[in-house]
N, C-alpha and C positions, 0 to 999 in steps of 0.2 A: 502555561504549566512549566513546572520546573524542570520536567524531561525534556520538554523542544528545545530547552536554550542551549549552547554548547559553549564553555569554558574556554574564554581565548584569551586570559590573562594563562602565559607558560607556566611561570611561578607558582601561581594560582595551580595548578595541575601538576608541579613537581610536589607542592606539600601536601595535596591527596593523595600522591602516590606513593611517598614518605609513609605518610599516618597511617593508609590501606595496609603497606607492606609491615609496617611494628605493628600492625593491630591483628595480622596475621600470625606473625613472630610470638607475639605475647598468647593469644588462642595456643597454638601449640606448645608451649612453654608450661600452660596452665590445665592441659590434654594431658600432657608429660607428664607434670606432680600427679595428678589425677591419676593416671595410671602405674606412676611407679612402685605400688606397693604390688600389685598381681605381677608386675616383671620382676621384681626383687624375689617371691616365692619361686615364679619361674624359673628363674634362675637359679636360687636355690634347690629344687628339684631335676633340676636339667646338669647340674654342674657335675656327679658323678659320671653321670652315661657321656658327655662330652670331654672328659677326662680319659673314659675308659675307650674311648675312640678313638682321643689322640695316643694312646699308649698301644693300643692294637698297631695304627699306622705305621708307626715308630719300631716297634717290635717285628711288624710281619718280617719284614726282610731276614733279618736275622734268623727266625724260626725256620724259612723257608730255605736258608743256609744251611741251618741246624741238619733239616733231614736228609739236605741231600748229601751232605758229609758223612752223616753217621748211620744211613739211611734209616729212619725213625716214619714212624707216624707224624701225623698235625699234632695231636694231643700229647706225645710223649715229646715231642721238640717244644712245643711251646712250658709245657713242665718243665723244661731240664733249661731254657733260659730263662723263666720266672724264678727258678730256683738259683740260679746262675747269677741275679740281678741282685737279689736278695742275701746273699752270700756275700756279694761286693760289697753292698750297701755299708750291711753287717762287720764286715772286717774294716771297711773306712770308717765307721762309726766308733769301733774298740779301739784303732789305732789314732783318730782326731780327737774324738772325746777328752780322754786322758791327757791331753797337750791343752787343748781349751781350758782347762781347769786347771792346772798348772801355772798356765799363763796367767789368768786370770787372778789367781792366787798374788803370785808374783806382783802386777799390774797393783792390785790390793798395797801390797806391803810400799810398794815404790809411791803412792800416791798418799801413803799414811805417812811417809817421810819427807815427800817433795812438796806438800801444801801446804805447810806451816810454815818453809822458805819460801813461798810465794806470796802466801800472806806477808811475812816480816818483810818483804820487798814492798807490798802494795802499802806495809802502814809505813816504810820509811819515802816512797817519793811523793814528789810534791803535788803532783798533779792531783794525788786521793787522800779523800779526809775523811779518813777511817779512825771509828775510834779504837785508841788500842786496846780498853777492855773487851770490845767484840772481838780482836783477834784472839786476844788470847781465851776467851772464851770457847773460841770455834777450833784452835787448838787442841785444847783439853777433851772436849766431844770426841773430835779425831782419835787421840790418844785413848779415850775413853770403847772405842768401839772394834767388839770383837765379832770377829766372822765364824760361825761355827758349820764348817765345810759338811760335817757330815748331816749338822739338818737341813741345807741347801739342797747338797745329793739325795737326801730325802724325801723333799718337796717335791723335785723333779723327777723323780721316778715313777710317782702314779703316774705326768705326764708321757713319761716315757714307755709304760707298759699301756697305756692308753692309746698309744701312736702305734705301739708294736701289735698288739693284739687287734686295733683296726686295720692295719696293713695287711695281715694275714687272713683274718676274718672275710677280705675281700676278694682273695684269689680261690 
């Protein structure tokens, strides 16, 4: 029988032990796919309450400072640094906003000027054989394209009252 014999080439028994161990590797690999759609939902579902855990942990301290300074309740110190948190957010958000989009703007106008120089560099060296009707075509595109800021800020304000109103909605 093929159970009594015992394998005494070593070789012979390192590439069993090779194939055994990828053929274990590959089974759970293919366990994994199999289950990754019920941990994907899991997680999905899991992700606020471990959110709101990590933000409890993070916060207690503070709250716990709160009342012994102002001598407060649990419930009225954890209000008054949710409110506290939100207020910062809030004022970092009025006063970066408005620079972001300045900049950006800016950023806009400097790359509507500088990439037509860059092109006219790229059809003069040698190295690239660019034809010059493409540049100057991708010139004129350039030239041709206006930024209308106020339907951008437009766009992004459902996003943004969508982000505001789920933030709030959660405390």
């Amino acid at each position: 029988m093929i159970s009594d014999r015992q394998v005494e080439d070593s070789s012979l028994k390192k590439i069993a032990y090779v194939l055994g161990i990828l053929g274990i590797i590959i089974l759970g690999f293919y366990t994994l796919g199999l289950l990754s759609r019920p941990f994907v939902i899991l997680f999905d579902l899991l992700t606020p309450f471990i959110m709101a855990l990590i933000l409890a942990y993070i916060i207690s301290p503070i709250v716990t400072l709160v009342q012994k300074k102002l001598r407060l309740g649990r419930m009225a110190g954890t209000l008054l640094v949710f409110f506290a948190i939100l207020l910062v957010f809030f004022a970092v958000a009025a006063v970066v906003l408005p620079v972001i989009i300045t900049q950006l703007a800016a950023l806009a106008g400097v790359l509507r000027t500088e990439i037509p120089k860059l092109l006219a560099a790229i059809a003069e060296s040698r190295y690239f054989n660019v034809d010059p009707e493409l540049i100057k075509t991708i010139e004129t595109k350039l030239k041709n394209i206006e930024l209308n800021y106020e339907q951008i800020l437009s766009s992004l304000m459902p996003t943004a009252k969508k982000a505001a109103t789920g933030g709030i909605s959660t405390l």
